[in-house]
N, C-alpha and C positions, 0 to 999 in steps of 0.2 A: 581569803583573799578579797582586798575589796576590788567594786566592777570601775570598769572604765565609766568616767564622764557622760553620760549620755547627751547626746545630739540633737535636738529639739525640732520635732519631724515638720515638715512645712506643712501649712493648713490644707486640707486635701476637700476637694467638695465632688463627688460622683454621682451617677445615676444609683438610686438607691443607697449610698451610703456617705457617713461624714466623719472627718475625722480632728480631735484638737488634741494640745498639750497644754497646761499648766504646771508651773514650776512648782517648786517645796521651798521651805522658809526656815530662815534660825529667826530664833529672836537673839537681839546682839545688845541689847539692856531693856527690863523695862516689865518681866515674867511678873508676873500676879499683881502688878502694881496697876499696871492700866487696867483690869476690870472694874476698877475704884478712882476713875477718872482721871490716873498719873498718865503721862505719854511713855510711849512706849516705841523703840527703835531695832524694827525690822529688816530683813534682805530677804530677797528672794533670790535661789541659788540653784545653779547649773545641772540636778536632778528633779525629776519629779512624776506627772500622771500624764499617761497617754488614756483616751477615749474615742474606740471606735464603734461607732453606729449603723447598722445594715439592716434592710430591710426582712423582715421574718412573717411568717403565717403565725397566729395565735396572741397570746399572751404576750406582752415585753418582758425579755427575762435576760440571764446574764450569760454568755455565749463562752466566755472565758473570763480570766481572774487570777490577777499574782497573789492573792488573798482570800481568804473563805471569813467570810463576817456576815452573820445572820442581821444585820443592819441596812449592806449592802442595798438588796434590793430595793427596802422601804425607802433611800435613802435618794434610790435613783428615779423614782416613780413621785417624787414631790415636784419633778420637773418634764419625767418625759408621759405621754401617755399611756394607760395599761395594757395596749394593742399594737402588736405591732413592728418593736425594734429589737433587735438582737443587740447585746454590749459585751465588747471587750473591753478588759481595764487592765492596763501595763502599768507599772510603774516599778523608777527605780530607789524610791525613798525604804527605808528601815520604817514599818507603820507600828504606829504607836510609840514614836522615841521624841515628840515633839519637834517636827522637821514639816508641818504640815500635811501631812498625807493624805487627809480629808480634805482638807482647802484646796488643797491641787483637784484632788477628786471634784472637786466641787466645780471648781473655776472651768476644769477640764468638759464636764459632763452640759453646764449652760452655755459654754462655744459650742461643745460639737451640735447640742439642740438648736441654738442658733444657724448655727452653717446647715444642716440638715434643712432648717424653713427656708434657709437665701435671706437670711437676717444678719443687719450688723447691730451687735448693742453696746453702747459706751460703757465705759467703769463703772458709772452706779449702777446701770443695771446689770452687768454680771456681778457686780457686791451685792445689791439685794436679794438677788436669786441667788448665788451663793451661799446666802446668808441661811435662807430654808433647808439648804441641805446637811449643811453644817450642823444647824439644831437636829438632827438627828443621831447626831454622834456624840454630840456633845451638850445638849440642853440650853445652855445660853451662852454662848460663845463670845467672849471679846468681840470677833471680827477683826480682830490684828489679821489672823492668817489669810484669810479669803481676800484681804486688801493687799496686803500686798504679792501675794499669788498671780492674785488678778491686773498688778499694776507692773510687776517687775521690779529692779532696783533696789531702791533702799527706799522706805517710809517714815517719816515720822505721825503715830497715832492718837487719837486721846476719844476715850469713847465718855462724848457730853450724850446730856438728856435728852437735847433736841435732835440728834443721831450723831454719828462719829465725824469727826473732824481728821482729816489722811492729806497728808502733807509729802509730796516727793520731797528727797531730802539728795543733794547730790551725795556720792560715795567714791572714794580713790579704791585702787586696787587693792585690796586686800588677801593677804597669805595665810587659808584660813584649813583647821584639820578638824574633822568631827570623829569624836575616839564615841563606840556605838557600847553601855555597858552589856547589849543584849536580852535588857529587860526594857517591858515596855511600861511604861509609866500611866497612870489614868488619872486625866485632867481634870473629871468631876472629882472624885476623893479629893486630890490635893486644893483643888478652890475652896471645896468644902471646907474641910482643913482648915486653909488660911482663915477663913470667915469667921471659924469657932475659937479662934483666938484674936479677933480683932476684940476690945480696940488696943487690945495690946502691941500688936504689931502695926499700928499702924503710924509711928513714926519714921519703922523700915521701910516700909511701903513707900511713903513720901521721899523717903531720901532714893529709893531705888530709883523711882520718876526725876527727879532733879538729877541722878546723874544723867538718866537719857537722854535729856533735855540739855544738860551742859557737852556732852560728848560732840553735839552734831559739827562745830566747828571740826573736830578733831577727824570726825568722818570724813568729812571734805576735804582737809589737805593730806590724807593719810598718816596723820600722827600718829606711826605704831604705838610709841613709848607711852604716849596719853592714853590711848587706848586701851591698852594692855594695861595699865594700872586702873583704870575704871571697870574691865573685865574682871579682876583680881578682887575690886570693891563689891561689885554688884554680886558675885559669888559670895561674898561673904555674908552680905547681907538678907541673900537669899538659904543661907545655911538660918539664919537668924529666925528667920517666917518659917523655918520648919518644913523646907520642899525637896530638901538635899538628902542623899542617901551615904552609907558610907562607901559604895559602890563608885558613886558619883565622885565623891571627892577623892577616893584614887585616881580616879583620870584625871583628876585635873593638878592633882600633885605629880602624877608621871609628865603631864605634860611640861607641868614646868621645871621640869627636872631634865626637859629634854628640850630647851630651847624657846619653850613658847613663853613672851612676855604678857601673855594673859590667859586667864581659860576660866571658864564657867561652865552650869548647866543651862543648857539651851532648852525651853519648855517648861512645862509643868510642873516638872521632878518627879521625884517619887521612884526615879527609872529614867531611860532614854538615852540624850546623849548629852556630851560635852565639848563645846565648839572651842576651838584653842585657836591665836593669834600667833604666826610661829613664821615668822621671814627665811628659816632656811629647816623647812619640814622634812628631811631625809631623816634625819637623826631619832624623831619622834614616831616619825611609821614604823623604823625600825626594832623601836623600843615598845612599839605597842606591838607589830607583830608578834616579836618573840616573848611576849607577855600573852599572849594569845585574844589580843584585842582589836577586833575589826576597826580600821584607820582608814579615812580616806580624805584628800584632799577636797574641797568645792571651791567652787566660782562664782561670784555675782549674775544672776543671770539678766540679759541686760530691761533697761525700763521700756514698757510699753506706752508709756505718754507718750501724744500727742500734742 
């Protein structure tokens, strides 16, 4: 069954303890092409990482956990001190399906160290700090996820030499279903991957980036049909680069079998999920439950610009 919507708890600051949330993300065009300087288009979406912080005797360690990843720790210690804080880590993202789960982690853990000191820090710097803890899970990260984690909304990306260039991008409401295949996918192999067959693939890559880059109008006024046929593209073309599983493109064949006018694999590949474009989603949960495929709707979650 999939869980209800999560609620996105208000920023809490107490004596001895502190607590934040960051969201989890689809990419909505844009998977492998931006770590090779394509733009890449983003959402951050209505699940993600809760982080709370309480004072403790000893060592900093992890108090509780929806997850056990021997990473964890090291992951959290590139930001907080080695003395001293108890952490709890809630979330509601599928980890490791490419939805963000580290980035939220991320985002989540440099608010709640913030609010803990009675600090506020702008965007760049929860993205740079962000940025540290991510490379723990991931080696060298785009930074698509922790940007827009960290920003909300929708983004438009492109990681230049002189550092990443992160563009809010407006977004209409979107009717959006993520079918979960229940394997987790892992983003170093599949970059690796990509890499080891460039520069053969690197006309797909390019064409991936120009759709993201053409889309943004359609983002804006909610052009499903547009949409949904650029979703249809960039899957294919992501089948192309070699990140697609046959796992993966059954979902997205059910999905559009079951009303959605677009669907892709969101992330990495290799595993994960598949974000479908679907204006009247009863029809597809229904076909995915009885498929025995965890379904569940998201929501934009909304932008934190200022």
């Amino acid at each position: 069954m999939a869980a209800s919507p999560p609620v996105a708890p208000e920023p809490v600051v107490a004596s001895g303890s502190a607590l934040a949330f960051a969201p989890g993300k689809l990419i909505l065009f844009g998977e492998h092409a931006v770590v090779y300087g394509h733009p890449a288009v983003a959402l951050a979406v209505d699940r993600g990482t809760t982080v709370s912080l309480v004072a403790v005797d000893g060592p900093t360690r992890i108090v509780a956990a929806d997850v056990e990843d021997p990473r964890l720790l090291p992951a959290l210690c590139t930001i907080l001190p080695s003395e001293g804080l108890g952490v709890t880590l809630r979330s509601t993202l599928p980890v490791g399906r490419g939805m963000g789960s580290s980035a939220a982690l991320a985002v989540a853990l440099v608010r709640a160290w913030a609010r803990w000191q009675g600090r506020s820090l702008d965007l760049d710097e929860i993205h740079q700090a962000g940025f540290q803890v991510e490379r723990v899970f991931h080696g060298n990260p785009s930074g698509v996820d922790h940007a827009v984690s960290a920003r909300g909304g929708a983004v438009c990306y492109w990681r230049r030499p002189p550092g990443p260039e992160i563009r809010a991008v407006p977004v209409a409401p979107l009717p959006l279903v993520v079918l979960d295949t229940g394997r987790a996918g892992d983003t170093g192999v599949q970059v690796a991957g990509v890499a080891s067959r460039r520069p053969g693939v690197d006309p797909l890559l390019a064409a991936i980036g120009a759709l993201a880059l053409a889309q943004l109008p359609a983002l804006a006024q909610g052009d499903l049909p547009s949409l949904g046929a650029a979703m249809r593209e960039n899957h294919r073309l992501l089948q192309g680069i070699g990140v697609s599983t046959p796992a993966l493109d059954a979902l997205v064949a059910l999905a559009l079998a079951h009303g959605a006018l677009g669907a892709k694999l969101a992330g990495a590949g290799g595993g994960g999920v598949v974000v479908a474009l679907v204006p009247e989603p009863g029809p597809l949960l229904a076909a995915a439950a009885a498929a025995g495929v965890d379904a569940f709707p998201v929501g934009v979650h909304p932008s934190q610009e200022r």
